[in-house]
matplotlib code that plots the C-alpha trace (Angstrom):
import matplotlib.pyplot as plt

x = [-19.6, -18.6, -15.3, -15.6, -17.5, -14.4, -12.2, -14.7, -14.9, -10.9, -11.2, -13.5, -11.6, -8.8, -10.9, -12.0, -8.5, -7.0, -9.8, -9.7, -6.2, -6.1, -9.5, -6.9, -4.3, -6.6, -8.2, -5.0, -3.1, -6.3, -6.7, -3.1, -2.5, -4.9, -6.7, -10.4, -10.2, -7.8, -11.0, -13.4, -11.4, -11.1, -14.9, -15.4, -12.7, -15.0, -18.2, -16.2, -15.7, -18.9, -19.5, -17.1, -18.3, -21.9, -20.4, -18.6, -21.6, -23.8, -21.4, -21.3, -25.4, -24.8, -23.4, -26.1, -27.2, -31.2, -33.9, -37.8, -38.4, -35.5, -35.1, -32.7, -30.5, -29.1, -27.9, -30.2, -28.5, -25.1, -26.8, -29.3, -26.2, -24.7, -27.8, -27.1, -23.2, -24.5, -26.1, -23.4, -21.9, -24.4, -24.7, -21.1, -20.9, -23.4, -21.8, -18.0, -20.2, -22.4, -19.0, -17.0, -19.4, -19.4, -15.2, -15.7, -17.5, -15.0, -11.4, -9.0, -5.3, -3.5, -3.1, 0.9, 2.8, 3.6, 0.0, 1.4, 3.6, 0.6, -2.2, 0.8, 1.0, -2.5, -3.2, -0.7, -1.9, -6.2, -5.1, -3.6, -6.4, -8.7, -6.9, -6.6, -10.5, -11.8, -10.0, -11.4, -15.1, -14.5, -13.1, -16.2, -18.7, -19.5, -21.8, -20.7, -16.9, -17.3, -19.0, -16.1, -13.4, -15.3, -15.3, -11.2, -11.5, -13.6, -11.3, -7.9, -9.8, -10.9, -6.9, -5.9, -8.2, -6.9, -3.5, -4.2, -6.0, -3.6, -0.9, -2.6, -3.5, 0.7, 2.5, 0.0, 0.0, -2.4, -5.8, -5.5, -6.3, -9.7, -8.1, -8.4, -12.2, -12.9, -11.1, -12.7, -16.2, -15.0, -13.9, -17.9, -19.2, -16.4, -18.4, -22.2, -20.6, -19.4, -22.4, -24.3, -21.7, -22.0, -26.0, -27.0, -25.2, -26.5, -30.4, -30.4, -29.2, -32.2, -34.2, -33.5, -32.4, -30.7, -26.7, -25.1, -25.2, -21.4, -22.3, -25.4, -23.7, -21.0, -24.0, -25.1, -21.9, -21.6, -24.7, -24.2, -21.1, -23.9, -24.9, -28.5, -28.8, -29.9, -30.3, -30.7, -33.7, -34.3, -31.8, -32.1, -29.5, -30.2, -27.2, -27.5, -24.9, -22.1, -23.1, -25.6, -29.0, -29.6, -33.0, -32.8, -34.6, -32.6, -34.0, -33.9, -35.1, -38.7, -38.8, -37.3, -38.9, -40.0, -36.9, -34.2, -34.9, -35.3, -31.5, -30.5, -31.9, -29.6, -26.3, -26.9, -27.4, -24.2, -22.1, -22.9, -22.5, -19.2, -17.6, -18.7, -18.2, -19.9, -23.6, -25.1, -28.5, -29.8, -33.2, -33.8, -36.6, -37.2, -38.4, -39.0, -37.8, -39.5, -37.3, -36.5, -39.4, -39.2, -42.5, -43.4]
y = [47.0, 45.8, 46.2, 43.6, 41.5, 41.4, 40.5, 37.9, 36.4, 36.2, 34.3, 31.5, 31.2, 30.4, 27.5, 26.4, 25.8, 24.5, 22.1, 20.6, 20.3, 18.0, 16.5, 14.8, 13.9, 12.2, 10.4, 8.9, 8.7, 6.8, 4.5, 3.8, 3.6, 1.3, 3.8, 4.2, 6.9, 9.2, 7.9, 9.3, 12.5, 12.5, 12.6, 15.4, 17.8, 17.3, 18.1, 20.8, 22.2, 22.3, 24.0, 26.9, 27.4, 27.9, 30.6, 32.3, 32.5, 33.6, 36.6, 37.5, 37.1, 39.4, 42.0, 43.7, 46.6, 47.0, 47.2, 47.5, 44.1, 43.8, 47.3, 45.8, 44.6, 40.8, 39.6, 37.0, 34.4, 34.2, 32.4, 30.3, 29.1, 28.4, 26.2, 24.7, 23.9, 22.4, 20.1, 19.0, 18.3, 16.3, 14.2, 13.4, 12.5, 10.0, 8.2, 8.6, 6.3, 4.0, 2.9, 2.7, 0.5, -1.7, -2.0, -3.0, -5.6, -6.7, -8.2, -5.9, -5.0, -2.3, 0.9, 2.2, 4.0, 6.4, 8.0, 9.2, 11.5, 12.7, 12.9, 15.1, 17.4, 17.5, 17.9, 21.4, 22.9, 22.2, 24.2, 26.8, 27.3, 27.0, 30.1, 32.5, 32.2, 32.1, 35.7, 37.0, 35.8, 37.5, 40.8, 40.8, 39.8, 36.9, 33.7, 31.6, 31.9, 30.9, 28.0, 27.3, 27.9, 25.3, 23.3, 23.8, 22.7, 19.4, 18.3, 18.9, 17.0, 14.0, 14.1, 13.6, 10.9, 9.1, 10.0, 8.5, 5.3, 4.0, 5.1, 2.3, -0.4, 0.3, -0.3, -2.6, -4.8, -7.7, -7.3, -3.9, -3.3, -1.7, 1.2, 3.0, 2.7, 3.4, 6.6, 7.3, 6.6, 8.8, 11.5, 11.5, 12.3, 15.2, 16.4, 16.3, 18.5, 20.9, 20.8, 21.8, 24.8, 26.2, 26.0, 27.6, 31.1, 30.9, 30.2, 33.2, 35.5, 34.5, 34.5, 38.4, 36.7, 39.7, 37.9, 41.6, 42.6, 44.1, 46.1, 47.4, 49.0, 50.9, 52.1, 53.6, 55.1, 56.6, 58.2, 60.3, 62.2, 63.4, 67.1, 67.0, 63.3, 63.2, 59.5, 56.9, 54.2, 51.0, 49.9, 46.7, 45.4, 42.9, 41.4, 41.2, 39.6, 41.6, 44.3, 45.7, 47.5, 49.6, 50.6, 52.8, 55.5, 59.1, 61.2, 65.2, 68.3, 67.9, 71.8, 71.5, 71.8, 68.8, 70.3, 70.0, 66.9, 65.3, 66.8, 65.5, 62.5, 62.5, 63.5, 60.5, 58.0, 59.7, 59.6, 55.8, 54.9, 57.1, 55.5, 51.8, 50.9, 47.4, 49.5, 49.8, 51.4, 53.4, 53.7, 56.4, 57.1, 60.1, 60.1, 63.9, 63.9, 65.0, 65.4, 61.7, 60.4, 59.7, 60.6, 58.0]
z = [-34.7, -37.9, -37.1, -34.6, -36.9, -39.5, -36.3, -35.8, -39.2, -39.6, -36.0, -37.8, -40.9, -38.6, -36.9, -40.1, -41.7, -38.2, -38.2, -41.2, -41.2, -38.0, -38.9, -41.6, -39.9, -37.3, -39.8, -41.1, -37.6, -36.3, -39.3, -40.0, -36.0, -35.5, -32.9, -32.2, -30.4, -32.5, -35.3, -32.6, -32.1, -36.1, -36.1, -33.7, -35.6, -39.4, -37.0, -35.7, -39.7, -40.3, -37.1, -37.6, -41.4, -39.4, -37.0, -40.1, -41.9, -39.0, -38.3, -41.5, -41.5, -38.0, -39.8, -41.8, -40.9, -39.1, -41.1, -41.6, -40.2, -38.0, -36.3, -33.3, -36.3, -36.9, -33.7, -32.7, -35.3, -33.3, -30.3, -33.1, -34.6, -31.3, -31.1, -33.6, -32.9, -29.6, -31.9, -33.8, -30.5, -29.6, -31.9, -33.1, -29.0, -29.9, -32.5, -30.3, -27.5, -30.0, -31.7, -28.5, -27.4, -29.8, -30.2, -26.6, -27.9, -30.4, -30.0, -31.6, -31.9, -30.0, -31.3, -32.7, -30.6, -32.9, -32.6, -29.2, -30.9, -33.2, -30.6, -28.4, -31.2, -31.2, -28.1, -28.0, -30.8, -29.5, -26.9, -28.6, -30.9, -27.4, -26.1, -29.4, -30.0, -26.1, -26.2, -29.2, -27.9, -24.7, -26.5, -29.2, -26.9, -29.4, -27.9, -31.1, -31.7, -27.5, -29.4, -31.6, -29.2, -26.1, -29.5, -29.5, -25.9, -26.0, -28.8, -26.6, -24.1, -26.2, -27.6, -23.8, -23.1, -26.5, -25.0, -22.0, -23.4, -26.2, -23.3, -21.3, -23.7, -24.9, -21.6, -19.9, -22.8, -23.2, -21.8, -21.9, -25.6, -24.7, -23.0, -26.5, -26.3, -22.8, -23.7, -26.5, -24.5, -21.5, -24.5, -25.1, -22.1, -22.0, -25.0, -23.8, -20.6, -23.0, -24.5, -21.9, -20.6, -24.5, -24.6, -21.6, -21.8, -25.5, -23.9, -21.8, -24.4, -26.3, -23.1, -22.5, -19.1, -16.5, -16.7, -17.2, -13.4, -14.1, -17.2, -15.7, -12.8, -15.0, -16.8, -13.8, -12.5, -16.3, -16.1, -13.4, -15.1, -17.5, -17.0, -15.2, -14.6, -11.2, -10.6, -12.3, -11.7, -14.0, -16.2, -18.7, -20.9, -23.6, -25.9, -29.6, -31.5, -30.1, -28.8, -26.2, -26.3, -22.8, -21.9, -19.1, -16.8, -16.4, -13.0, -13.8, -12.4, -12.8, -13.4, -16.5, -19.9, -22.5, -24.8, -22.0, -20.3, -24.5, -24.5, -21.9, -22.7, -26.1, -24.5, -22.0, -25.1, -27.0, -23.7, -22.7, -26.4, -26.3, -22.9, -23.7, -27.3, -27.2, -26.3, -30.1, -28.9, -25.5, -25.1, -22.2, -20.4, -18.6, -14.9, -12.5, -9.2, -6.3, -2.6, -1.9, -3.9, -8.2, -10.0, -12.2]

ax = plt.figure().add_subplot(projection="3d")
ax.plot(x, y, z, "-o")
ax.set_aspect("equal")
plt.show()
């Protein structure tokens, strides 16, 4: 698994330098531009920084090996710091709505035009960033680089609704100047959604909660390719970090000895470890069987 964990950790030093390098130009686009909401999208991408230094230095926490007090390893801080991402989230959404409400309050100038061009730019290269890290979060099994890469997401999204906005307040001219913060305040509301779709995956990892159905099945089917498995009964998967600890019940000839069902009980745990790389532990437990009936 520490392979995977470098993967990961090259994935976040890619968000961090692709954030901060459009966190600055939105800055500048939106104060030069005269834009609220390329200053709002310039707010989420420094919370979005600070976010991705969190995930590299919770898979790089992740990565040591188990210990006396932490025997299942150091997992569990991927979906903490997803916790805390969600956070971050939250409350830079906060501040996008508190200010947007208050421009609306206040008679301003239009944006440039210009910041089109930049927030288009923006907007392609969000999405490209959205893409690269969704993939590597799905190939590593990782809760927070999904974190960082729904961050990519929400941050193409609040580009598009600046896109639209100073689209608006430019072509319908006069009166329309608040376009810019309606989008900016419909941008925030983008991002407590998001927030929500990041936290509650992230919840029932913590939570032990059954959402490996899919995994649990090929478990089974693998099982049964192992010399004097039987059956197979209960089977429980729990995710740590990036990979998968199994508990699971083997059914054997109830005949055999205490040494040949424990051997069996080994070459199940090598095989399944073997045939599905992201399982880091199997815990099997052995059950007789009896005609159509398992002795428990």
């Amino acid at each position: 698994m520490s392979s995977n964990a470098d993967k990961a950790i090259r994935t976040a030093y890619f968000s961090i330098i692709g954030n901060l390098g459009l966190a600055v130009v939105k800055w500048l686009a939106g104060f030069f531009g005269n834009s609220f909401a390329l200053i709002a999208d310039a707010i989420e991408s420094t919370t979005d920084i600070f976010s991705s230094v969190l995930v590299l230095l919770g898979i790089k926490y992740s990565k040591r090996p188990a210990d006396d007090t932490h025997p299942y390893g150091h997992g569990r801080i991927e979906p903490l710091i997803t916790f805390v991402i969600v956070i971050f989230l939250v409350i830079s959404a906060t501040v996008i709505a508190y200010q947007s409400i208050l421009n609306l309050r206040t008679p301003h100038e239009p944006p440039q035009a210009w910041t089109l061009i930049v927030l288009g730019v923006i907007i392609l290269w969000k999405e490209a960033s959205y893409q690269v890290v969704i993939r590597k979060s799905k190939a590593l099994n990782s809760s927070s680089l999904k974190a960082d890469a729904w961050h990519h997401r929400s941050d193409a999204i609040t580009s598009i609704a600046a896109f639209i906005g100073i689209s608006v307040a430019l072509w319908l001219g006069e009166g329309y100047e608040y376009a810019d913060d309606w989008a900016a305040l419909v941008a925030s509301a983008f991002i407590l959604y998001n927030c929500y779709r990041i936290f509650r995956p992230a919840l029932g990892e913590i939570m032990d909660e059954n959402l490996y159905e899919n995994l649990v099945d090929k478990i089974k089917q693998k099982s049964l390719q192992v010399h004097g498995v039987i059956d197979t009964e209960k089977c429980f998967v729990r995710k740590i970090g990036m990979s998968f600890i199994v508990d699971i019940h083997a059914v054997v000839d109830p005949h055999l000895s205490v040494r040949e069902g424990h051997a069996i009980a080994h070459a199940l745990k090598d095989y399944l470890m073997d045939q599905i790389p992201s399982i880091s532990n199997v815990f099997v437990h052995v059950e007789p069987f009896e005609g159509n009936r398992i002795m428990n």
